[in-house]
GUKOLMAR-509196 format. One record per residue (C-alpha): x, y, z; residue number from 0. Coordinates in steps of 0.02 Angstrom, whole numbers, always signed. Layout:
// GUKOLMAR-509196
((X, Y, Z), NUM)
...
This chain:
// GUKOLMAR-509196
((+0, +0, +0), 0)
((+67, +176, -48), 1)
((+61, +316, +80), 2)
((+59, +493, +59), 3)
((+167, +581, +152), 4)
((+134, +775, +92), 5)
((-18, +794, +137), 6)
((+10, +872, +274), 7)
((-14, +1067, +284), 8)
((+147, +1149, +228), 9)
((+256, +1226, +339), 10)
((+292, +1423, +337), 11)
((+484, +1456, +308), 12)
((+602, +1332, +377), 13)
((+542, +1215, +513), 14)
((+653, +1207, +670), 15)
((+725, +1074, +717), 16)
((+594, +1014, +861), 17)
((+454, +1016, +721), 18)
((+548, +914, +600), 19)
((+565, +778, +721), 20)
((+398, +816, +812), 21)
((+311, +788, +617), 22)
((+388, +623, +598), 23)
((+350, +561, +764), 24)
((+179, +603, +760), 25)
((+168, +500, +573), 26)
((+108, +334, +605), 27)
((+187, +248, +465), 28)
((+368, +300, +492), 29)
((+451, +185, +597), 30)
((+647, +132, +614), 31)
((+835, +102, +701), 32)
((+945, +232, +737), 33)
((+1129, +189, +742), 34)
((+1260, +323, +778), 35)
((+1454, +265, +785), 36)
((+1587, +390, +855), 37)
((+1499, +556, +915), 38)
((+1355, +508, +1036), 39)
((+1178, +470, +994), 40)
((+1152, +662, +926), 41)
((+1035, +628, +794), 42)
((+921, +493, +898), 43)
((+921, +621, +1049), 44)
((+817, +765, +958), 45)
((+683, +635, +912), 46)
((+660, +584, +1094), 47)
((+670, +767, +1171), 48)
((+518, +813, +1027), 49)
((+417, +685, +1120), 50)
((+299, +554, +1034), 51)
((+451, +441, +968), 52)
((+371, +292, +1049), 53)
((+291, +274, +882), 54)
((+452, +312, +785), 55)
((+584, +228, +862), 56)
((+605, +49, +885), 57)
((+799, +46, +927), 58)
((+946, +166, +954), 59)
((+1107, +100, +993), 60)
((+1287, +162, +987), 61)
((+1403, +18, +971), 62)
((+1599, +124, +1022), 63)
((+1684, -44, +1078), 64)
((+1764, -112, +900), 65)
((+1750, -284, +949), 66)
((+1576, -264, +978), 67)
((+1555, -174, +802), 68)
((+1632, -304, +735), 69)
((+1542, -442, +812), 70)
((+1375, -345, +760), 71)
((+1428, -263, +576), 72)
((+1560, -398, +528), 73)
((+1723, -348, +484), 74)
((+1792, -213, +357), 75)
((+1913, -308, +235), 76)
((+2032, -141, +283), 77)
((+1996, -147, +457), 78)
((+1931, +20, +445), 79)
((+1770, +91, +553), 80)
((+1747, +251, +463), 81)
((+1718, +212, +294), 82)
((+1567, +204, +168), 83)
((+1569, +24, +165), 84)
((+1546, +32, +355), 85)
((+1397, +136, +319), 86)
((+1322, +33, +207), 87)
((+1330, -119, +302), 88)
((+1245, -56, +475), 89)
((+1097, +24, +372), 90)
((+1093, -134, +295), 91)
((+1102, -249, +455), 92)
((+978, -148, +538), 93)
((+844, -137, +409), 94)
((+866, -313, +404), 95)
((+842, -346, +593), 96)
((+669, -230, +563), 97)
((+595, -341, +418), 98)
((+631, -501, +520), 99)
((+593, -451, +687), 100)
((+420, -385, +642), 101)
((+273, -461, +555), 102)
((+210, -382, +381), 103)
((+65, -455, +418), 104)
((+36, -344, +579), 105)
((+104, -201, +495), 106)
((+72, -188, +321), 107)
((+65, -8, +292), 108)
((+225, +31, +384), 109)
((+392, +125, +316), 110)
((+528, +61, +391), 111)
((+709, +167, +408), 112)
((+882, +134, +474), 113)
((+979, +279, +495), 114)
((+1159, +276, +525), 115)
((+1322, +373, +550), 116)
((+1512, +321, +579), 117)
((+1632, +479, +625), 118)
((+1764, +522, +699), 119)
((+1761, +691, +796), 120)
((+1920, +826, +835), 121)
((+2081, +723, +919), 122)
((+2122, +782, +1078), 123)
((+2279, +848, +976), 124)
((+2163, +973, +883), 125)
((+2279, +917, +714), 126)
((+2125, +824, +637), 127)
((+1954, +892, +634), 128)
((+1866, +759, +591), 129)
((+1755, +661, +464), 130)
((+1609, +542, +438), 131)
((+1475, +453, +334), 132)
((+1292, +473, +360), 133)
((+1170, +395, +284), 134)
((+973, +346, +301), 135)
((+889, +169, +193), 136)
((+719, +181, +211), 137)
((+536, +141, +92), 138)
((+422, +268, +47), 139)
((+307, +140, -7), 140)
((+271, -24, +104), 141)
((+284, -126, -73), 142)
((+416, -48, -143), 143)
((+614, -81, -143), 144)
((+731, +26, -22), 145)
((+796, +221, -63), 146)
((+971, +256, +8), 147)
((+1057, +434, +40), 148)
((+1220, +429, +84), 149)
((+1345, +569, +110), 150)
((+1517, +619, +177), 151)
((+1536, +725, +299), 152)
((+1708, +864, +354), 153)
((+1692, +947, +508), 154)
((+1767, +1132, +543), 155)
((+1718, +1148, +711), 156)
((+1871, +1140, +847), 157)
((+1771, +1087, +988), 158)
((+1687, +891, +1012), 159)
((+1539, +936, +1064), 160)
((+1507, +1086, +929), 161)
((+1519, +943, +801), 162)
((+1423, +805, +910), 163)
((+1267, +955, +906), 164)
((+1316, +992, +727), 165)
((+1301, +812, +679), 166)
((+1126, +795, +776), 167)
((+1063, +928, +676), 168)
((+1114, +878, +517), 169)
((+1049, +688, +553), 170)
((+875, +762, +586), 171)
((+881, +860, +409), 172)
((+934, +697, +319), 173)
((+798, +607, +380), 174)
((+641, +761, +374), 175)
((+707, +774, +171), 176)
((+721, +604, +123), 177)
((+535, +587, +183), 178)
((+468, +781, +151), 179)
((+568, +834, +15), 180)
((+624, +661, -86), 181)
((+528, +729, -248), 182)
((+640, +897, -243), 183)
((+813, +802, -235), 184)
((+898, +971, -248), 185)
((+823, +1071, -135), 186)
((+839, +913, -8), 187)
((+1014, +949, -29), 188)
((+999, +1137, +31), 189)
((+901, +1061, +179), 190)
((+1035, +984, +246), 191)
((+1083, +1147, +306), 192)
((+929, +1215, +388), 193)
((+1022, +1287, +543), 194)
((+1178, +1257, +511), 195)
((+1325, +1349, +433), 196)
((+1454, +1305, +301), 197)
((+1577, +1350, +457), 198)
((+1518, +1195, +547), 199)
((+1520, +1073, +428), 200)
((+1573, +1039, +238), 201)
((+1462, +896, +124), 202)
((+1593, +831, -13), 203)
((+1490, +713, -52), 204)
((+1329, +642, -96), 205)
((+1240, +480, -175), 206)
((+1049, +461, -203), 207)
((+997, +269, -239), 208)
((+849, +179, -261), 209)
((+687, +169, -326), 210)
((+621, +365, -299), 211)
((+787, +418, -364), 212)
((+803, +313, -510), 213)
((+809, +481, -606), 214)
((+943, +581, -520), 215)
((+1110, +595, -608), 216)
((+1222, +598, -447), 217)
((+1363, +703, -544), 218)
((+1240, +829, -566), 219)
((+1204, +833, -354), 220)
((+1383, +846, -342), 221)
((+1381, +1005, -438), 222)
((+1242, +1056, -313), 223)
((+1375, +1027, -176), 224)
((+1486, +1157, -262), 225)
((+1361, +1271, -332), 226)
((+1296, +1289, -167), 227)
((+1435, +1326, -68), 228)
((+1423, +1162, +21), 229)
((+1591, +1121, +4), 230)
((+1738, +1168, -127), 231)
((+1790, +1029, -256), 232)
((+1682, +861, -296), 233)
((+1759, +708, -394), 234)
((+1654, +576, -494), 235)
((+1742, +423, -597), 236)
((+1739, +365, -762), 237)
((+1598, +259, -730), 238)
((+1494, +415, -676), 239)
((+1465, +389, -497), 240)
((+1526, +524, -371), 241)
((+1672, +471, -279), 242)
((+1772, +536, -96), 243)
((+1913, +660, -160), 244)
((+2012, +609, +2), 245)
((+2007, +418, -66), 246)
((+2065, +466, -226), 247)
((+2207, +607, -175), 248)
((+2282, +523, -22), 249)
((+2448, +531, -11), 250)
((+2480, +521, -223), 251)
((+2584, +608, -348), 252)
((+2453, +717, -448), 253)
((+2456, +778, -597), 254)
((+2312, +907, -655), 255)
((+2246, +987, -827), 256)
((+2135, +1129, -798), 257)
((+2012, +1170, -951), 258)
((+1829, +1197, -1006), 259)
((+1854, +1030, -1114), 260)
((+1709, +1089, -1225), 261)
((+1743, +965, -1309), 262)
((+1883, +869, -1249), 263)
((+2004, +875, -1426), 264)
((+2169, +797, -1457), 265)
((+2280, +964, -1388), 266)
((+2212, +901, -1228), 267)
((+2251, +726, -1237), 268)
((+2420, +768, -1312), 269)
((+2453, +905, -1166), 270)
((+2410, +722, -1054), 271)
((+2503, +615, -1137), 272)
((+2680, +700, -1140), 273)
((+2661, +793, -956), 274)
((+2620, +620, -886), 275)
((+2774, +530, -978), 276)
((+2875, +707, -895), 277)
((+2815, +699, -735), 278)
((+2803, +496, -692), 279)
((+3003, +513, -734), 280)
((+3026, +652, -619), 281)
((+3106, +601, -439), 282)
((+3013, +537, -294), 283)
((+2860, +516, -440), 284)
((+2803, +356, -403), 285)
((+2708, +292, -574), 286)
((+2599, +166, -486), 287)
((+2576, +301, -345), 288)
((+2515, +460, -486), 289)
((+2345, +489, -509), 290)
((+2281, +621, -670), 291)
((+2145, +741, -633), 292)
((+2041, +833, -747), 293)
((+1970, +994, -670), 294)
((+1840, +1112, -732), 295)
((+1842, +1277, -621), 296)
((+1637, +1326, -595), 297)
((+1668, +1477, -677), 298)
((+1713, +1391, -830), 299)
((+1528, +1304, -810), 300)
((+1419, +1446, -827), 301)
((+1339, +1518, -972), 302)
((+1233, +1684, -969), 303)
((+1266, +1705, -791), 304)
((+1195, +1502, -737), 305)
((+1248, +1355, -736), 306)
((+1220, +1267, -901), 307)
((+1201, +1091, -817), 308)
((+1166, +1000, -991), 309)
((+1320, +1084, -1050), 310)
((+1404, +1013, -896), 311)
((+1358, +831, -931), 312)
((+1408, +827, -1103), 313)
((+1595, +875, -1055), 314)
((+1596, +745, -901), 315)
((+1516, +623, -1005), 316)
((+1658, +636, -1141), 317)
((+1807, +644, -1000), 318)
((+1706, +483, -912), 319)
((+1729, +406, -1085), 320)
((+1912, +424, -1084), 321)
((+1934, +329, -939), 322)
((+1969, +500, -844), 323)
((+1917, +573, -645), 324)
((+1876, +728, -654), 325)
((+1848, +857, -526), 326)
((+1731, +1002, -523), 327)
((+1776, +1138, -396), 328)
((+1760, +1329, -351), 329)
((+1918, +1366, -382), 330)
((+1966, +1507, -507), 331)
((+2159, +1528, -436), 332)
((+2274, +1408, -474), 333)
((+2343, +1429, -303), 334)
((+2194, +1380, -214), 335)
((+2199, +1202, -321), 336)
((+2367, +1174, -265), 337)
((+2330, +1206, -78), 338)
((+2156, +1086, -83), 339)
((+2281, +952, -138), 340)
((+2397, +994, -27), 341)
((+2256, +935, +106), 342)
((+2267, +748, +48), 343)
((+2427, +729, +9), 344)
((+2616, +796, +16), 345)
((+2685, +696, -129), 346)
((+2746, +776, -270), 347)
((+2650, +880, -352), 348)
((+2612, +953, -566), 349)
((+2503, +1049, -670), 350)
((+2511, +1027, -860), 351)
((+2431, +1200, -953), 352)
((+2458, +1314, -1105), 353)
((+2540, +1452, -1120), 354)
((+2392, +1561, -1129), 355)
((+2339, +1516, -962), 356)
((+2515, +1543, -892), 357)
((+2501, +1734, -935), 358)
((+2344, +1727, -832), 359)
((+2439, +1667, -689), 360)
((+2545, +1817, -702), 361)
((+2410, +1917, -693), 362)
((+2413, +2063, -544), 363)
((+2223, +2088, -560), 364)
((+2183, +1886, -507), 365)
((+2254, +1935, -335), 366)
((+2182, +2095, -276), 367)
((+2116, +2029, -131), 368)
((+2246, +1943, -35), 369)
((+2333, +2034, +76), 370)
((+2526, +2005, -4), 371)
((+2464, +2000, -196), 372)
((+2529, +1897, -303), 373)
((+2700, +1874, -199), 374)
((+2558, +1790, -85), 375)
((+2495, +1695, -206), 376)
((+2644, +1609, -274), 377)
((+2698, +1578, -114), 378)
((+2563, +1462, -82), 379)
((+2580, +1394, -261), 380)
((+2762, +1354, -281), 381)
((+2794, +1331, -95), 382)
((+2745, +1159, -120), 383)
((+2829, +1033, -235), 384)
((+2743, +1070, -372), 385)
((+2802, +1121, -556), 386)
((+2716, +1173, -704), 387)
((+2718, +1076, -886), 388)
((+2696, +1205, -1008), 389)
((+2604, +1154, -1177), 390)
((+2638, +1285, -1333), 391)
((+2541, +1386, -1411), 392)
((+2521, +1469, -1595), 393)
((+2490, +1629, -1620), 394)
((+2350, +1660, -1729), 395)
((+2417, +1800, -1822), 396)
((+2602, +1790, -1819), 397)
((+2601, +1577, -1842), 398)
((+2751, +1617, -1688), 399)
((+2758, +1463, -1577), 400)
((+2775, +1509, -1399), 401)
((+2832, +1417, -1254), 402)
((+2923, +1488, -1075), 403)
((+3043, +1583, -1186), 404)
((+2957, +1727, -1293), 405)
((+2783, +1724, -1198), 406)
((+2756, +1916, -1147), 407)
((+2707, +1949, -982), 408)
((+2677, +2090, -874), 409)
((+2851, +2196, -867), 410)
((+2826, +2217, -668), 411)
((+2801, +2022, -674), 412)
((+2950, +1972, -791), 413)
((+3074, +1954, -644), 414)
((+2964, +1857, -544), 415)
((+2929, +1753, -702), 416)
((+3133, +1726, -735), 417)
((+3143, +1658, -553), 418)
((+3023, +1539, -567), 419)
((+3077, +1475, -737), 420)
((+3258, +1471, -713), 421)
((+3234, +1379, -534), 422)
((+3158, +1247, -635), 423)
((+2971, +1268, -566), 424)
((+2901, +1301, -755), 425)
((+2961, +1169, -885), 426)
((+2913, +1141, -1084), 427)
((+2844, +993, -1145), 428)
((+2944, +956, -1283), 429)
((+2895, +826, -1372), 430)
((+2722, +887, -1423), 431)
((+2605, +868, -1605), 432)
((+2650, +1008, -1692), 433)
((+2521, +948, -1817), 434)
((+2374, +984, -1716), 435)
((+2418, +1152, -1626), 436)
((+2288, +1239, -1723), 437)
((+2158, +1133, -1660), 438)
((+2061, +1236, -1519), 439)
((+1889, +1186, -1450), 440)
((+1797, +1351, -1471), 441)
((+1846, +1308, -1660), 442)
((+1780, +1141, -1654), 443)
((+1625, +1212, -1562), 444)
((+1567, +1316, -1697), 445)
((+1613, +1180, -1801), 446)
((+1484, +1070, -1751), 447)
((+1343, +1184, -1711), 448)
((+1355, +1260, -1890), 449)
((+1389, +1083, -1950), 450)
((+1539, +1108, -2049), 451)
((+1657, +966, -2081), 452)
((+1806, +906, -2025), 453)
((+1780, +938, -1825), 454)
((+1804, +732, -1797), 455)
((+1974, +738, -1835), 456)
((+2020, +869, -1712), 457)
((+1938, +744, -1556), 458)
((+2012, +605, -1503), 459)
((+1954, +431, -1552), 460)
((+1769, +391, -1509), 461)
((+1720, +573, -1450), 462)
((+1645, +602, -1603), 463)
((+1538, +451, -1602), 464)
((+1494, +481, -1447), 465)
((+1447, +694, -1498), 466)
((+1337, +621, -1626), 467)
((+1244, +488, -1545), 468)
((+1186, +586, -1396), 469)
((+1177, +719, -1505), 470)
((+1305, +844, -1383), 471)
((+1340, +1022, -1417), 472)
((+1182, +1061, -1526), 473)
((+1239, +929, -1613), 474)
((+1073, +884, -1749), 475)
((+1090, +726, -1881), 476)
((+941, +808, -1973), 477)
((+1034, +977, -1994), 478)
((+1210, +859, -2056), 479)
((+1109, +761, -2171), 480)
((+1038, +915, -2222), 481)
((+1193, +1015, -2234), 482)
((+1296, +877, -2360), 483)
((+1122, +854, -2469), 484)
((+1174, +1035, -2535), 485)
């Protein structure tokens, strides 16, 4: 049997946090396990305090001792307590212990829910501030299969029991969305922080699952992350599901190309192919240790002053198909790229770009609002072990190929720019196509919306096929058939 859940009269502005929990205590169909891991029983404790939870509530438990975890949960194949698969596995257990314990029979309208959470709050050394997974499994429909939300957590707070309250609060959102708002996936996102501040807590990611959210393209929540302010950079993988930067940055040589990739074309893949053969033979470059990282800046996302989230897909969808992560974040400095890696990992460090975008870097105006300017800026850039892999470029006009030696910067900036270069931070890729370095994708994009010819061999292999069959970039097979007809 289906139950409605909105029919309830709406709610005037944002609910506080005693009426969230006070509405789904007094619905007689909700009904589930709370089990919180690592910060207290935050979440569970607002439900109780609202009153009526007799009706809600039929276990909360907190299981700290690891050999009890274990003996309840099972054990993680890394012997790890705060993970995702950790996660997954209590809402699993207890959702299971709910469907065997009591009878359908008795209760055939009920909507049964485990919600769970595994974190870790501030040391006592104040070093580490903390992390976690949340996550609620729970039916909207007595008949139907199981939805699952399940997000990572950062804390900012430096006091334990800010981020135990913090936690609480965001718990209690979690669960009020994924039954009031489960229709309105995005702005269930921005209800995760009813009351609370992007101070307290950063979301760096999110997966939606299930039946009700068989629709929801997860890459495009993680853009909702960033968009939002929620948090700062988002990853997804080449088979299009969102995954945990930390997991994929810990501790590894990186390697980054910054770009709009609209479309991805063969300069790109070229700039890839001969910075990675560069950097893997630098020292202390571990090959098996380097991971590549495509990033598109959100300012390189929006069109006409919004986010073009079509637009968006079609570029992630063409990096996905190249076997690529890519990384979406609010970062229009390179500086502030460099330090968000420099969170996960002190390895060494390398950013392949043109030379185009080098002269940006340069650029005085970029830096008007730190405190020490640009000296400021490269500070934090270079002060890591980091270099940058410098791709040529062509002038237009002059056919001049430029590189680190003739590029014209600022004349305040050349000094800056000689120490730098000559102190080895800025290097040329040598061995790059000269054959294609008149291939640039706002060329090819005009290319294909005014369906000329010839765009396919400036892409590299299959992202043409791939343009045409899902028909990206205004793409139309009518208006190509039409266009070689005359």
């Amino acid at each position: 049997m289906s139950v409605t859940l909105k029919g309830d009269k709406e709610i005037e502005n944002i609910p506080s946090i005693r009426r969230k929990t006070l509405r789904i205590n007094l619905n007689d169909y909700i009904y589930g396990t709370f089990a919180e891991i690592g910060a207290g029983q935050e979440t569970v404790r607002n439900f109780f305090r609202a009153g009526g939870a007799s009706g809600t509530i039929a276990k909360a438990m907190s299981a700290y001792d690891k050999d009890f975890s274990d003996a309840i949960y099972g054990v993680e194949d890394d012997q790890r307590y705060v993970t995702e698969s950790r996660l997954k596995r209590m809402l699993r257990h207890e959702v299971e212990l709910i469907e065997d314990r009591l009878s359908r029979k008795k209760h055939p309208d009920k909507l049964f829910f485990s919600y769970a959470n595994t974190v870790a709050t501030i040391d006592f050394a104040k070093k580490f501030k903390g992390h976690g997974w949340v996550g609620i499994r729970y039916q909207l429909d007595s008949l139907e299969d199981y939805n699952e939300i399940i997000l990572h957590i950062r804390f900012h707070q430096t006091d334990a029991q800010s981020q135990q309250e913090t936690l609480g609060i965001l718990g209690v959102n979690l669960i009020y969305g994924a039954f009031y708002m489960y229709d309105q996936p995005k702005e269930l996102l921005k209800s995760l922080y009813h009351h609370l501040d992007r101070y307290q807590i950063e979301i760096d990611m999110i997966n939606f699952s299930g039946p009700r959210f068989m629709y929801v393209d997860n890459r495009l929540m993680s853009l909702q992350l960033v968009k939002n302010g929620m948090t700062d950079a988002v990853m997804f993988g080449s088979d299009g599901f969102n995954v945990l930067p930390a997991q994929v940055l810990y501790k590894k040589n990186l390697l980054a190309l910054r770009g709009s990739f609209r479309p991805v074309t063969k300069v790109n893949m070229d700039m890839l192919e001969k910075s990675y053969e560069m950097f893997v033979n630098e020292n202390r470059v571990e090959k098996d240790n380097t991971q590549v990282v495509f990033e598109i800046t959100l300012s390189n996302l929006r069109a006409e002053g919004k986010i073009d989230e079509r637009d968006f897909l079609d570029r992630a969808e063409l990096l996905c198909s190249l076997g690529q992560i890519v990384m979406i974040s609010n970062f229009q400095e390179y500086y502030k790229v460099v330090d968000y890696f420099s969170r996960f990992t002190k390895s060494r460090m390398a950013i392949a770009m043109g030379v185009t975008n080098l002269i940006d870097i340069f650029d005085e105006k970029y830096y008007r609002n730190l405190s020490g300017g640009i000296l400021e800026a490269f500070g934090k850039l270079f002060f890591r072990d980091l270099k940058i892999y410098l791709y040529p470029f062509v002038d237009q006009e002059t056919k001049e190929v430029m590189n680190s030696d003739n590029l014209k910067v600022h004349p305040r900036m050349k000094e800056l720019y000689k120490f730098f270069k000559y102190n080895g931070k800025i290097v040329d890729i040598q061995e790059y196509n000269d054959k294609i370095l008149n291939i640039f994708s706002r060329k090819v994009l005009s290319m294909i919306a005014n369906q000329e010819d010839g765009w396919e061999e400036m892409l590299p292999k299959g992202i043409a096929e791939l343009i045409k069959e899902h028909r990206l970039f205004g793409y139309s097979r009518r208006r190509a058939a039409l266009q070689k007809k005359k």
